[in-house]
ZAKEKOL-894388 format. One record per residue: x, y, z of N, C-alpha, C in turn. Coordinates in steps of 0.05 Angstrom, whole numbers, padded with zeros to 5 digits, always signed. Layout:
% residues N
XYZXYZXYZ/...
% end
This chain:
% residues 211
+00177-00225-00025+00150-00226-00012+00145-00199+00001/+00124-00197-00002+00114-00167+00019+00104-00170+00042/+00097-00145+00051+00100-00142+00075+00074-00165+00093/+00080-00179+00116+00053-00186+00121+00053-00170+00153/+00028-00175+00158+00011-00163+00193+00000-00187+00196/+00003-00191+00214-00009-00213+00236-00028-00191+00259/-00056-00209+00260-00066-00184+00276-00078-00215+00292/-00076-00215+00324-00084-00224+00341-00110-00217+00362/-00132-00230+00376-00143-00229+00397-00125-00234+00421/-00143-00222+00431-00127-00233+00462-00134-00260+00468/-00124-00276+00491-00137-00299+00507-00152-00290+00520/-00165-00321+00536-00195-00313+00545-00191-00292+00566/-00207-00278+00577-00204-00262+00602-00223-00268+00628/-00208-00269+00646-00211-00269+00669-00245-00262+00683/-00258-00246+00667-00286-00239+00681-00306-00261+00666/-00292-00267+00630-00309-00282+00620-00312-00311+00636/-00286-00327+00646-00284-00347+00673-00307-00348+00688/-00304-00320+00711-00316-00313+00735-00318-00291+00735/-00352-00284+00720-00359-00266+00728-00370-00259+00750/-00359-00255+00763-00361-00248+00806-00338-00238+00806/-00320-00228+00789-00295-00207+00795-00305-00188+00784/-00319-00182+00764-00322-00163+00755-00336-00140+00779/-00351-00155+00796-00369-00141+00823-00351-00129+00847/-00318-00137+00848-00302-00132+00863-00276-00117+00854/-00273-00115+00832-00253-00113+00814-00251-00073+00820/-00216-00071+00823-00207-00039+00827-00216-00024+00802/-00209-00042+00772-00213-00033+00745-00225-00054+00737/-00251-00057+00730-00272-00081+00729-00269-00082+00691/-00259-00054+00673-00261-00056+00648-00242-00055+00634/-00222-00076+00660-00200-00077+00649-00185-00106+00656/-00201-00135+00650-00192-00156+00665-00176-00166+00657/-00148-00180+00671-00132-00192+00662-00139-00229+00655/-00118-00241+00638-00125-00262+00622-00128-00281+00647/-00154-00300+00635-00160-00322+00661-00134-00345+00658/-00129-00368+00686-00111-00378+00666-00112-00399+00638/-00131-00406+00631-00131-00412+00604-00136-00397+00583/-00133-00370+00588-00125-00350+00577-00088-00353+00569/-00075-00344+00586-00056-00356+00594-00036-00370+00576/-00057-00394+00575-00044-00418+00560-00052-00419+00532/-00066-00399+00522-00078-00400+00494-00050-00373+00483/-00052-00367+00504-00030-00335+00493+00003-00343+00488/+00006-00375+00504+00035-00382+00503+00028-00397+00476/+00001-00414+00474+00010-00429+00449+00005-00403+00425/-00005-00380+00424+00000-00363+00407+00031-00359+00395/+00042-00346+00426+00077-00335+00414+00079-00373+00404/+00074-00393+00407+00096-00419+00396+00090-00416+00370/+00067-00416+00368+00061-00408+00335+00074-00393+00314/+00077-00369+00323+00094-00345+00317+00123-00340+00313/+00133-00372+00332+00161-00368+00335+00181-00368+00316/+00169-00373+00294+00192-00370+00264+00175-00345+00248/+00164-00342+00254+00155-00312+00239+00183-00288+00237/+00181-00271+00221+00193-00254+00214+00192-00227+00227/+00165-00228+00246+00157-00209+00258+00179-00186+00269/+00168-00166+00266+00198-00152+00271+00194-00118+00299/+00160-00119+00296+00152-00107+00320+00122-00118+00326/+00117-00121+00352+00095-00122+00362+00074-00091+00379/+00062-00087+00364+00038-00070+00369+00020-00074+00402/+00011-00071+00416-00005-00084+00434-00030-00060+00444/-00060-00075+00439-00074-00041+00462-00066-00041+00476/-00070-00019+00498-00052-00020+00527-00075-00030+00546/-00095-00050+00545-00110-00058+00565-00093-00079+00573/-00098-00092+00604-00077-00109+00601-00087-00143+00594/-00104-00146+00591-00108-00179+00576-00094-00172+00546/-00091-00150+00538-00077-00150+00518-00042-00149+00515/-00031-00135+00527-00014-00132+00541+00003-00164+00547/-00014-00178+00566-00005-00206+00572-00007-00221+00552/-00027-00216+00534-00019-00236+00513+00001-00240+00500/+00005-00207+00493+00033-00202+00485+00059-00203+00485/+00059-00204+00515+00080-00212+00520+00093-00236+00522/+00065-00259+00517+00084-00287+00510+00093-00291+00487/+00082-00271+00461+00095-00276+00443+00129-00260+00444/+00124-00243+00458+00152-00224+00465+00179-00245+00474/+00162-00274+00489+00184-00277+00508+00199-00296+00480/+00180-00302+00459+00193-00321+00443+00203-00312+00417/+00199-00287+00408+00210-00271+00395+00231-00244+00405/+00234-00254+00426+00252-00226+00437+00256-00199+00433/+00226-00190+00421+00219-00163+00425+00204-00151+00442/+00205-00113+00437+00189-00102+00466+00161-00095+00446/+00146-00090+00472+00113-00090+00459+00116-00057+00462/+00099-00056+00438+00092-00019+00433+00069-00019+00438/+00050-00005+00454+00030+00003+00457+00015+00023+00444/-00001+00016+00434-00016+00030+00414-00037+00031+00418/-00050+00056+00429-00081+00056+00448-00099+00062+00411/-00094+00054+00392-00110+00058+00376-00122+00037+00369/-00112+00017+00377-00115-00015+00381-00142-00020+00404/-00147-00004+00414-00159-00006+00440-00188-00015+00438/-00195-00024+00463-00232-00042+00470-00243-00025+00448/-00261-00031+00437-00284-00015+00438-00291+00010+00464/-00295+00021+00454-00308+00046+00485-00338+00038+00478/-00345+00023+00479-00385+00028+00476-00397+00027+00504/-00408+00047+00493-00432+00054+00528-00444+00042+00532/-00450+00020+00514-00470-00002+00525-00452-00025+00547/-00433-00024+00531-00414-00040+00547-00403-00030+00578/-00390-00007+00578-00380+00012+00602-00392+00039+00608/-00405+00048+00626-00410+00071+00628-00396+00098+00626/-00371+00100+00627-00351+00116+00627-00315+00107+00603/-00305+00117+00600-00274+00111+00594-00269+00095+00621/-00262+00064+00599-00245+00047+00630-00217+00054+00635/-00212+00052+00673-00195+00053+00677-00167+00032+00666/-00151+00045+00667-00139+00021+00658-00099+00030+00679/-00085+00002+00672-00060+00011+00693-00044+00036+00680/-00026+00050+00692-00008+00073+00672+00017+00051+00655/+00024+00063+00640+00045+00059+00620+00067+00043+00639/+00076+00068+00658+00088+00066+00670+00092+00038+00693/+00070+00032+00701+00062+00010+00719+00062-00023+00705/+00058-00012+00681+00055-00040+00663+00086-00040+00651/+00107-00021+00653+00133-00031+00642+00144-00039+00667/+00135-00039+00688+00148-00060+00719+00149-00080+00714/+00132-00093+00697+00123-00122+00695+00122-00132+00667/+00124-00119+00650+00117-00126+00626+00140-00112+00603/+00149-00120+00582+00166-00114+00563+00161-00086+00550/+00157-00073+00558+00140-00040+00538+00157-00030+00529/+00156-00020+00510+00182-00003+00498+00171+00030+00502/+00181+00040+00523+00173+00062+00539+00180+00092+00512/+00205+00084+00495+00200+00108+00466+00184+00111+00458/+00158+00091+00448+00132+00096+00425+00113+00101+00445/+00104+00118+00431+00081+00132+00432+00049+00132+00415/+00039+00120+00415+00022+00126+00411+00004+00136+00384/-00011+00124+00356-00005+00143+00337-00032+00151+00341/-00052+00134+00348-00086+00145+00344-00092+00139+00370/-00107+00165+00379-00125+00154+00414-00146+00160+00408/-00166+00146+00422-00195+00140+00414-00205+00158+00436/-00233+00164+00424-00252+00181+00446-00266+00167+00453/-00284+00172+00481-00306+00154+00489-00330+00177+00486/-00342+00162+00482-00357+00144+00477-00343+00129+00442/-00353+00113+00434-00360+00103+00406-00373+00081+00394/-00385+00094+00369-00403+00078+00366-00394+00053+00345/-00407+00042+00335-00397+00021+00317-00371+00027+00290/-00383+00046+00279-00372+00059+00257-00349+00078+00270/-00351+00087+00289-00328+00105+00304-00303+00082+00306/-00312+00059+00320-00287+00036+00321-00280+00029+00302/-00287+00019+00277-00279+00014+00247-00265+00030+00241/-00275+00064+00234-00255+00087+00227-00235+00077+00238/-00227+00082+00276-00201+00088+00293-00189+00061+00284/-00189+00037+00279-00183+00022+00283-00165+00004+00255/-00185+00017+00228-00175+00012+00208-00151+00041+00198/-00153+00065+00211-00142+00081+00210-00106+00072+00215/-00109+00065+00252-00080+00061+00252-00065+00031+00246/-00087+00013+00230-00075-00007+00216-00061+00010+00187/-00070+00024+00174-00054+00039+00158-00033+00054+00161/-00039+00068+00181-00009+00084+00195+00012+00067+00206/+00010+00046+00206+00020+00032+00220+00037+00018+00195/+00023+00004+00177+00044-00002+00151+00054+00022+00139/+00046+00042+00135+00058+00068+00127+00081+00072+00137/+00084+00073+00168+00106+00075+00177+00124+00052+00190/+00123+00023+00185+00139+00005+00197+00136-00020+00167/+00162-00018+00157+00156-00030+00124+00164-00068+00141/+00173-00072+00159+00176-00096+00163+00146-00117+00172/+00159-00139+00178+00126-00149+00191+00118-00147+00217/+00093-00149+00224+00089-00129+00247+00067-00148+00252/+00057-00155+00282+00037-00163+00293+00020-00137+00311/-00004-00145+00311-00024-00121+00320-00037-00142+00336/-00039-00130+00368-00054-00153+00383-00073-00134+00400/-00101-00143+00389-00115-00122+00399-00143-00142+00408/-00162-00137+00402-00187-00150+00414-00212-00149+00390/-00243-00159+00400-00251-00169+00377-00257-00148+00356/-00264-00136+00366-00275-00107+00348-00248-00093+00323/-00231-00097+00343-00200-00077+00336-00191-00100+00313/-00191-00122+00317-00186-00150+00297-00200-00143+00277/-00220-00146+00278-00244-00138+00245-00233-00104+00239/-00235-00088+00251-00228-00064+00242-00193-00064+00226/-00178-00072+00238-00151-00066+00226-00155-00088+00189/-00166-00104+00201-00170-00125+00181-00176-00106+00160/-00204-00099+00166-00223-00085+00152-00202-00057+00132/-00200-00046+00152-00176-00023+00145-00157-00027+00121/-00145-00050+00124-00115-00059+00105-00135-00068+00074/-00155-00094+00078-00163-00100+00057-00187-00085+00048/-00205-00073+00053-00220-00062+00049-00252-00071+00043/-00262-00071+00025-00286-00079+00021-00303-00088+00056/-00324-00110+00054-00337-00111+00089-00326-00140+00089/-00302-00152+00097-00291-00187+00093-00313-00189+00121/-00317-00216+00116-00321-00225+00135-00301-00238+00159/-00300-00233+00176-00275-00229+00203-00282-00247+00226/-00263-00266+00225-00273-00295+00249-00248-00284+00273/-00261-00270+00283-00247-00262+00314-00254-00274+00342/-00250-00291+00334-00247-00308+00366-00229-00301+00377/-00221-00324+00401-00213-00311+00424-00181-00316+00423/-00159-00306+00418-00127-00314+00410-00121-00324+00385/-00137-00316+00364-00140-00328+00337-00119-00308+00322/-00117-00313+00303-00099-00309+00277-00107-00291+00251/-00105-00271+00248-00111-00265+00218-00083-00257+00203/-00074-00270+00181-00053-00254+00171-00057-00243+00142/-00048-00227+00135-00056-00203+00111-00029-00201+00102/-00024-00209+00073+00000-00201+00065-00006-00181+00036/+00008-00170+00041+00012-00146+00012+00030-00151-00008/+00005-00148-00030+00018-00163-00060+00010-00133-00074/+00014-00138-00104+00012-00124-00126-00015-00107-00121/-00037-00128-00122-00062-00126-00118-00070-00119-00092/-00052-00108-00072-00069-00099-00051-00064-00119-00027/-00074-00114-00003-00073-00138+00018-00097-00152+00013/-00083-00186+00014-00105-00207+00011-00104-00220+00040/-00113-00227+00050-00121-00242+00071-00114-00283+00063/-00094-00282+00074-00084-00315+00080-00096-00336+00100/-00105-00323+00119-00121-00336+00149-00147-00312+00159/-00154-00335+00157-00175-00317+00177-00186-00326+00203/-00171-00310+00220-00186-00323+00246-00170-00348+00253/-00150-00349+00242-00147-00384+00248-00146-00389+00281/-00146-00406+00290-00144-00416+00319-00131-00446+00320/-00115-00458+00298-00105-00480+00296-00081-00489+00309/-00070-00465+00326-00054-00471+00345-00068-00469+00376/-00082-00474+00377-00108-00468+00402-00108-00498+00420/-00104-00500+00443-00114-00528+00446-00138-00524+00454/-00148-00504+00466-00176-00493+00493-00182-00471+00463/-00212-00480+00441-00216-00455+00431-00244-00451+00447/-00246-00418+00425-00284-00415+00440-00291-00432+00420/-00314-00426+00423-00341-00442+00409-00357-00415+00396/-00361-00394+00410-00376-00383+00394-00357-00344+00393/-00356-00325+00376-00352-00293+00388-00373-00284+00399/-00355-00279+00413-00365-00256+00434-00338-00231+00434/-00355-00210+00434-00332-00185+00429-00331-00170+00455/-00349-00164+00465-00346-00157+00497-00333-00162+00519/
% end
């Protein structure tokens, strides 16, 4: 069998809950997972837990980050951070590059594998087509250089883009909120096995929202 990617959303986040943190918040464009966030991210890693997975990818925002790391705790690997993975930057959304914690501050608490680095960093602003490029970019670099299977846990935009990236053509991309896409590579190219699934979900959304 060839290679497959598992590319994940995050769980819900914390501002989508209660938005009245976002008005008090140190890093407002950067919220961590609400708790049924939380609990969508643990039934993610249960899901995962016989997978073959052999590294986990993560953006370095931290609702992403935490998601990640419940699949870490059930696969007993460290999360690589891969800011190519990352939000969307759209100015409609943030007025500036969001802050976000250092590297450093997030391996206090969190599983990071402090060697990788990094293969694509995004500029801010960007526009629609700027996130597709960055996004389907280091889903390629990424099987180029790691022949095992690999999860990519990024957010809604970065989900359709890596998607987008591996199989090509415009698929249509069900990126909810802690959902599933897996892409395995055959003869013919990567085909898409799930899309979007959320069938290990007990709390799903109802509708995307990518913001």
């Amino acid at each position: 069998m060839g290679q497959t990617v598992w590319i994940a959303r995050h769980g819900n986040r914390l501002d989508f809950v209660n938005p009245d943190w976002f008005k008090r918040a140190e890093r407002p464009y950067d919220p961590p997972l609400s708790e049924d966030g939380v609990i969508q991210a643990r039934e993610l890693g249960q899901r995962l837990t016989s997978e073959r997975i052999a590294h986990i990818f993560a953006s370095p925002f931290l609702r992403t980050v935490q998601t990640a790391t419940e699949v870490s705790k059930v696969l007993n690997l460290p999360i690589k951070l891969e800011a190519g993975l990352s939000e969307w930057l759209n100015p409609d959304w943030m007025p500036r590059m969001p802050e976000r914690l250092p590297i450093e501050v997030l391996a206090e608490k969190y599983p990071i594998d402090l060697s990788y680095t990094s293969r694509v960093v995004p500029q801010y602003p960007e526009n629609d087509e700027q996130v597709m490029t960055r996004t389907g970019e280091i889903a390629r670099r990424l099987v180029a250089e790691f022949s095992e299977d690999i999860l990519l846990v990024g957010h809604g935009a970065s989900v359709v883009g890596t998607t987008t990236g591996l199989v090509g053509g415009q698929p249509t991309v069900n990126a909810t909120l802690c959902c599933l896409v897996k892409l395995v590579c055959c003869a013919e190219g990567w085909e898409m096995e799930l899309n979007g699934d959320t069938s290990h979900l007990s709390q799903r959304q109802s509708s995307i929202r990518f913001n």
